[in-house]
N, C-alpha and C positions, 0 to 999 in steps of 0.2 A: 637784152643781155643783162643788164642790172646786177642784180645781186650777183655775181656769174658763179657756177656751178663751183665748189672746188676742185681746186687742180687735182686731174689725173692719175692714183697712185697703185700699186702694183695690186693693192685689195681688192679693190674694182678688175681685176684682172681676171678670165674663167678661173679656175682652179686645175689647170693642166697641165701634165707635165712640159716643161722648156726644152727646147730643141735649139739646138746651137747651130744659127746663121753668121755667113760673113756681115759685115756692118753696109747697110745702106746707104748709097751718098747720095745727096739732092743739093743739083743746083744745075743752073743758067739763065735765061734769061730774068730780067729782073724790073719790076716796077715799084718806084721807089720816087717818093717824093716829099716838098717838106714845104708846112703850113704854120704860119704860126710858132714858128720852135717847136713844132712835130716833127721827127722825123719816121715815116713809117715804108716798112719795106716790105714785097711780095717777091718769091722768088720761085722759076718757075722750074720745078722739075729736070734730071740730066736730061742730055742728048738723047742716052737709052732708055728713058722714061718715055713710054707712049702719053700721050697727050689727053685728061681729061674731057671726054666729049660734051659734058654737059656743063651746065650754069654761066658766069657771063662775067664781061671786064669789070670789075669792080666799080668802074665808073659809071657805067650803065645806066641811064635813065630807062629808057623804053623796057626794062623786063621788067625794072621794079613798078613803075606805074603801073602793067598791064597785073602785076600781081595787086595791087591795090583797088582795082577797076575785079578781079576775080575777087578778091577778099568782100568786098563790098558787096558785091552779086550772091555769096556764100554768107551774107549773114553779118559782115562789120558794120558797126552801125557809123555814119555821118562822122568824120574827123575834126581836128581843129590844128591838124598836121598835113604837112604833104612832103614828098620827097623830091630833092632840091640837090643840087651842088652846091655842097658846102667848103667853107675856110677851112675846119676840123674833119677831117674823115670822108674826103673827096665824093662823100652822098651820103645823107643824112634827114632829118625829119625838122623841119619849118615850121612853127606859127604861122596859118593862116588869117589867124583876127586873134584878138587881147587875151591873153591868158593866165589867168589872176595865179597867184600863190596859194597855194594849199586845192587848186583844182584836181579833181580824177582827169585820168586822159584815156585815151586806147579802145577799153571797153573791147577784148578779143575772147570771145566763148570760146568755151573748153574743146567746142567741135572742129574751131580752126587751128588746134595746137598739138602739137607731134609729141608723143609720151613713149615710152617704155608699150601700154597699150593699144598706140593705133594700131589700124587695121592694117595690114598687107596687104598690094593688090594681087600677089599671088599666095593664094591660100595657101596654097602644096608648101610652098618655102615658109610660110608661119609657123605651120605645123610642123614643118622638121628643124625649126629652130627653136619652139617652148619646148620640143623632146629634151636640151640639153638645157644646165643648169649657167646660163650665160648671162651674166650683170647688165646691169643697163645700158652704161657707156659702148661696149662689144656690141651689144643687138642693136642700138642706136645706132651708131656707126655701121652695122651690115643692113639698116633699115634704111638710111641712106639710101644705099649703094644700089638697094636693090629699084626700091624705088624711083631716084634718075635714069637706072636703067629701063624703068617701065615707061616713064616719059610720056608720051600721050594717053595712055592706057591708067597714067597715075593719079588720083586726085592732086598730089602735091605737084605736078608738074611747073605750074607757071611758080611757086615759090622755090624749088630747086632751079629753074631755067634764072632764078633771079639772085640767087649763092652766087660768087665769086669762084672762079673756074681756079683761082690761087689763093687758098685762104693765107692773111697774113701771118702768120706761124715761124718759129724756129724749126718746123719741123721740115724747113722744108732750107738750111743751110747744111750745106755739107761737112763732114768732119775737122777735113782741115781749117773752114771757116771759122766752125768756133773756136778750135785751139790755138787761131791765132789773133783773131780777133777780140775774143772774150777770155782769153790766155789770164788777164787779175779778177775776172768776177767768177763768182760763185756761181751766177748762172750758167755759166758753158757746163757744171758740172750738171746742173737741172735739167739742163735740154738735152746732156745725155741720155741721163734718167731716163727722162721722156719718148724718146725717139725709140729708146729699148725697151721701153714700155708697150710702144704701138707695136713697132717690127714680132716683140714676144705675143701680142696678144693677135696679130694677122695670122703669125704661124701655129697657133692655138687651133683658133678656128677653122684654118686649111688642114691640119692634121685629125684634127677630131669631128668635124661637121663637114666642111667641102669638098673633102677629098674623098668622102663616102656617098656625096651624091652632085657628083660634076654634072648633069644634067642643068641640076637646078643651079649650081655654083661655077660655070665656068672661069677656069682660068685670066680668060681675057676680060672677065669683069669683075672678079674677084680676087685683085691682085695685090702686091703691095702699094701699089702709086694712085691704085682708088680708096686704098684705107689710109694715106696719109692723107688724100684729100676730106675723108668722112669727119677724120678725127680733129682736123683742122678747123671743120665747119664749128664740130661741137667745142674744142677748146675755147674759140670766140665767142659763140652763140647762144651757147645752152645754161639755161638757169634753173637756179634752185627754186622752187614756190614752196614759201613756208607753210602758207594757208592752206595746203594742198599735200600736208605731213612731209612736204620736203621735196616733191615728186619733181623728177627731172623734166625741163619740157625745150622744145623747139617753140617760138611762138611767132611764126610770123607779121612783119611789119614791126612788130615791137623791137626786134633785132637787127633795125634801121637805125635805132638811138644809139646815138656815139656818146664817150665818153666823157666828165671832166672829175678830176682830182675836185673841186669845188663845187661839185654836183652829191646831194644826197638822196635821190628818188631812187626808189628799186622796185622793181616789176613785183608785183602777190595779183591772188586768188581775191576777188572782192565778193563777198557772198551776198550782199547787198545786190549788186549788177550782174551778177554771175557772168564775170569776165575778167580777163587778166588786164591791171590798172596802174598804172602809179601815182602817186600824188605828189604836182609840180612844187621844188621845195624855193622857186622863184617867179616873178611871172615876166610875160616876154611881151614884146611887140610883135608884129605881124614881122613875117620874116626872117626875126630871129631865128638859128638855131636851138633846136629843144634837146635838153644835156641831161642822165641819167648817168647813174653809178657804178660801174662794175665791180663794185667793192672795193674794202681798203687796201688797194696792194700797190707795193714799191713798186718804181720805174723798170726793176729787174722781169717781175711778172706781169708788168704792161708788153714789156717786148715781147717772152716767152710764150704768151698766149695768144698777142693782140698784134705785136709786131709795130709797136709805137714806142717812143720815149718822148715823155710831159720836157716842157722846157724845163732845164735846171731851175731847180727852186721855186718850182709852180705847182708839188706834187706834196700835199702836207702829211700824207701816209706812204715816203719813200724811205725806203730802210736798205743795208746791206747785210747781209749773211755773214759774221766772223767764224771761220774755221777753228777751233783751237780743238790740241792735243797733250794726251799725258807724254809724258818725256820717255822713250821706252828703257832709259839710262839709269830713270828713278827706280831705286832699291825696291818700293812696293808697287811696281808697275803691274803684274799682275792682280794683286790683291785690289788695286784699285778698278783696273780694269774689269774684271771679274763684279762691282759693285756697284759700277754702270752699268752693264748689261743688265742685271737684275734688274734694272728701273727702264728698259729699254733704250738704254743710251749706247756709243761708240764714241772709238777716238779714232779720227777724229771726230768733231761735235760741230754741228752749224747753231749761231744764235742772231738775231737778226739784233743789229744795233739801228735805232735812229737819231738825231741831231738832235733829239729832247732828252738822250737818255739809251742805257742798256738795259736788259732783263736783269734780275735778281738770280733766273737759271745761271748765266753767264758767269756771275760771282761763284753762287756754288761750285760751279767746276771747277774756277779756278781757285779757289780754296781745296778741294781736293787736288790737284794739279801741283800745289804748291807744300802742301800737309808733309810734315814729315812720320817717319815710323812711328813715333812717340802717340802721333793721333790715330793709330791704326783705329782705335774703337770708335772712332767719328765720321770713318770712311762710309759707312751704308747711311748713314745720316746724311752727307753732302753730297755725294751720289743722289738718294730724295730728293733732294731740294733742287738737285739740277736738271729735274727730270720736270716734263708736262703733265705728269700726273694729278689733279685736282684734288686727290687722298694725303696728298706729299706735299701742299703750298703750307712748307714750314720756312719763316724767314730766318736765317742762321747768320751766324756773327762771329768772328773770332778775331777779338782787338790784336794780337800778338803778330798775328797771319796778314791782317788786313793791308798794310806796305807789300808784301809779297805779293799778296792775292791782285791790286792794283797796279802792281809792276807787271808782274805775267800778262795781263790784258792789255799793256800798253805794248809790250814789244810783240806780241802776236800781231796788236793793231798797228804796228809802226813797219812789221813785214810785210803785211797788206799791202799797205802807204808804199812801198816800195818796189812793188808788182807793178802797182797803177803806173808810177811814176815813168816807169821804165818802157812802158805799153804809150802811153800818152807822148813820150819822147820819139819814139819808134814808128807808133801807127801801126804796128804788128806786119808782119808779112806773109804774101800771098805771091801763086804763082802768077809769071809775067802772064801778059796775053796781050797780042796784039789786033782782036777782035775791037775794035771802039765799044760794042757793048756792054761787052766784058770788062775793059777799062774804066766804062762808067759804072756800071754797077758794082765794081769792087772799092770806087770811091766813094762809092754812097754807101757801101756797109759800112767802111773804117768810120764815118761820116757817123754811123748810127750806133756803133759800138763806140766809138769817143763819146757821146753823149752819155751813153750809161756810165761809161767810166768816171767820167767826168763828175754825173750825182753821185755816183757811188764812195768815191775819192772824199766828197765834200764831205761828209758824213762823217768821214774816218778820220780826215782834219779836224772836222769838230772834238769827235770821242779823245783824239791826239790833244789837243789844246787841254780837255776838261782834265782829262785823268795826270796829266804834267801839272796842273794847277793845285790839284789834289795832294799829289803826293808831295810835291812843292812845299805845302802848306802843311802837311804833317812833319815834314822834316823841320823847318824854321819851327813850328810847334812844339816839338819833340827840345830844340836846341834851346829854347824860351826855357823852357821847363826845368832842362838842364842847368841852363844860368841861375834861374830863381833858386834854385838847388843848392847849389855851389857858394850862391850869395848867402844866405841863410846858413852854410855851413860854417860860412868864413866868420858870422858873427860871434859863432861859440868859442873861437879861436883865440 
């Protein structure tokens, strides 16, 4: 998993026209448990979801060993890992003997690793899937699908029989879940995104490829509750290899390493070993769990993806997403409007803040956000700057502006503070259910959504404390300046 793939975005999507579906709901039964100040949840498809046939409980020892026992047979060479029940990630990869720092580990050849390129075990369905013009993520995901459906007939089989029959995903809470659970974070809005991401890119492919050759694509195994499970695999599993021009890959065994926030290994291309490696950035004792990176991302896209949240204050790359917007009341709301978009921006705008600090984008805005008419000729200028353009990292300044510009970010960030507050007091609400399962698993999500809220909340507190401090100290500065002013005046008097 390592470096993990970037998230999911509608670019990677075919290029086909959208078809407007009712919204998908997923949820019931639920496997959900917490280690360590992890809390991490799987949740398993509705009532009316037919049931994934293949892959296995998460817990599973015996499919993973026996996939390890294949891997080794196909060419892995001799480990100094094995898979273990772990404290972190209820199965995971162990030190077997002393594992220094700075060691290669893995050693997985190209030929045991799932690309955009493997082969298909049904030709016929290859070849009527390189006829369309379909990204990687989309073929991956129906490479999958096709493939667990081949199952014994598959080369992949004992590493799909060894997947997770519920990958831990957002993708798999229902609507209501998140709006009421995830009601103050910004992510409920991303797992929207997302969800409407997958549902648009299933109906793509059933309108434009399967439904032209049901033979090859039936229904019953091409449906939507197999392409949430596909996508789910890949959201957790699939990594970028830089060494490799970036290429996406499945790598088995390697996507046995669980995460830490304090872990800096990431899975590459070793051209040396001609095999995919990482190098331990600690070493372990025997036994030890062995920890890998999945990139820097906040507790928001640990859940989204991974369906965990790091203990508060264990996670040193968690950030939250601040919303802000132009005021639609502002006299040049259009004009401004209008010089976002040029830079590919909207309002509203997300800008991730952390406990160390905000972007410099974020000021831009709100200097535009705050600019009166008088600045009209400065409006495509801070628009640039508030944009991720790399042509546009101009750092901009306007002493006069600067009290406004740091007011607007505080009360945007103190409306925030006030969602959470409200959600955190609350616990958010869900329907009754008198199923005990159901009772439990809706206490373990609020259980898992307070956590987020909870780091996300800290953050905002921080940015609340700094930016009060700030402006604090400009005004007492401002008033100092005044007096010395005043005194000096009084002398000529």
């Amino acid at each position: 998993m390592a470096e993990v793939a970037t998230s999911f975005r509608s670019s990677l999507l075919p290029q086909f026209p959208r078809t407007h579906t009712s919204r998908s709901q997923y949820c019931v039964q639920s496997s959900i448990f917490r280690r360590r100040g992890v809390v991490r949840c799987s949740i398993s498809a509705a009532s009316t979801v037919r049931p994934i046939p293949w892959g296995c409980e998460i817990e599973s020892l015996e499919n993973a060993e026996a996939l390890q026992r294949w891997l080794s047979e196909s060419g892995l060479p001799p480990q100094k890992m094995g898979i273990d029940r772990v404290a972190v990630g209820e199965r995971g990869l162990v030190a077997l003997k002393n594992v220094r720092k700075g060691e290669k580990l893995l050693f997985v050849p190209p030929s045991l690793v799932i690309t955009s390129d493997s082969e298909w075990t049904n030709k016929e369905m290859s070849d009527v899937m390189r006829k369309y013009p379909v990204p990687d993520w989309p073929l991956l995901a129906t490479y999958l699908i096709s493939e667990a459906n081949a199952m014994g007939y598959s080369r992949w089989s004992r590493y799909i029989s060894a997947l997770p029959r519920q990958p831990y995903s957002l993708l798999y809470w229902s609507r209501s879940e998140l709006d009421a659970l995830l009601v103050a974070s910004p992510i409920r809005e991303r797992a929207i995104e997302r969800i409407n991401d997958v549902v648009g890119t299933y109906n793509d492919l059933r309108d434009r490829i399967f439904s032209k050759h049901p033979d090859l694509f039936p229904d019953e195994v091409y449906n939507m509750d197999t392409f949430v499970w596909s996508f789910g695999i890949l959201f957790s599993r699939l990594v970028r290899l830089p060494s490799m021009d970036g290429k996406l890959a499945l790598v088995p065994w390697a996507d046995m390493l669980n995460h830490s926030s304090e872990a800096y290994a990431f899975l590459d291309y070793d051209k040396s070993s001609q095999g995919i490696v990482f190098t331990t950035d600690r070493s372990y004792q025997p036994g030890e769990q062995v920890f890998i990176s999945y990139g820097k991302k906040s507790n928001g896209d640990l859940l989204l993806s991974y369906g965990f949240v790091p203990k508060e204050g264990s996670n040193p790359n968690d950030s939250v997403d601040l919303l802000v917007s132009l005021n639609k009341s502002d006299k040049c709301y259009e004009e401004k409007f209008e010089a976002l978009k040029k830079y590919g921006l909207s309002t509203p705008q997300r800008f991730p803040i952390r406990v160390t600090g905000w972007p410099a984008e974020l000021m831009a805005f709100a200097y535009l956000a705050v600019s009166p008419p008088s600045m009209s000729g400065q409006f495509d200028e801070m628009a640039a700057a508030a944009s991720n353009d790399s042509n546009n990292k101009k750092r901009i300044s306007y002493p006069d502006l600067e009290e406004s510009m740091l007011q607007f970010i505080l009360d945007t960030c103190e409306s925030s503070i006030s969602k959470y507050n409200k959600f955190l007091q609350t616990g958010g609400s869900l329907e009754t259910s008198t199923s005990p399962s159901q009772i439990n698993r809706k206490q373990l999500l609020k259980q898992l959504a307070s956590d987020l809220c909870a780091s996300e909340q800290r953050i905002l507190y921080r940015t609340q404390y700094v930016l009060r401090r700030r402006l604090r100290d400009m005004k007492t500065g401002g008033l100092k300046a005044l007096n010395m002013f005043n005194g000096i005046m009084n002398m000529f008097r």
